[in-house]
N, C-alpha and C positions, 0 to 999 in steps of 0.2 A: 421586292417590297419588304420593307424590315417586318420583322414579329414584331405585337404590342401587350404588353399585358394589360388585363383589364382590370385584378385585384392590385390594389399596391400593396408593397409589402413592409409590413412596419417590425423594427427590431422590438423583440419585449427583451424584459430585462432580464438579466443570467438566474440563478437559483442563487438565495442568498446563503446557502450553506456547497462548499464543494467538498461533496465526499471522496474521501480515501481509498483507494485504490484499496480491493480486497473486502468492501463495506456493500450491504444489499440495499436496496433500494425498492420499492413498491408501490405501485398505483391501485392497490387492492384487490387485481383481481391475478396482475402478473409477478414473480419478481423477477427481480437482476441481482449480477453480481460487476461488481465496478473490477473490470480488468486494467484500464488506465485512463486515469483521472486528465482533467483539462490542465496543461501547462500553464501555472500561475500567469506569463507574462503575454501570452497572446489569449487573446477572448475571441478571434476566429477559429480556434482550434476546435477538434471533436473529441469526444470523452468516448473509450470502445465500453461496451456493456453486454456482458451474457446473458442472454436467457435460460434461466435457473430450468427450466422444461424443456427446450429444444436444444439446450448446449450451444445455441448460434451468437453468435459475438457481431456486433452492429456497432458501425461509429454515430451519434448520435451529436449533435450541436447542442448549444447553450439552450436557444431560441425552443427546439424539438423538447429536450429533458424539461422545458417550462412547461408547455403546453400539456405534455402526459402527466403534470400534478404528480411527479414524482415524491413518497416523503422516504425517507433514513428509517429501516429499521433495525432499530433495538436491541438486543439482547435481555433474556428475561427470563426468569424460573418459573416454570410450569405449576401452577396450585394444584393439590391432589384434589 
């Protein structure tokens, strides 16, 4: 008997910014660090990202890095 799924699965769309290999990244509560970035020419590719606290390196998909509401963070001088 074949397997069936019962959700379907719908693509969303890539992040409209691709950061830079070497650039962090945030959902507010975690960061990352972008170890290697998505190959410009295929959008099935994974992007690796470390986690700035466990040191764990994870390949993550287009589709995945949407849904964690990843944003770019910044660089920025500290006010006294």
């Amino acid at each position: 008997m074949p397997l069936r799924f019962s959700k379907t699965i719908r693509r969303l769309p890539a992040p409209p910014q691709r950061p830079a290999g070497g650039s962090y990244l945030t959902d507010g509560q975690r960061l990352f660090r972008v170890v290697a970035p998505f190959p410009r020419a295929q959008e099935s590719a994974t992007a690796l990202l470390e986690d700035c606290l466990t040191l764990e390196v994870t390949p993550f998909s287009p589709d995945e890095l949407y849904e964690m509401r990843l944003r770019l963070v910044r660089a920025g001088v500290a006010r006294p």
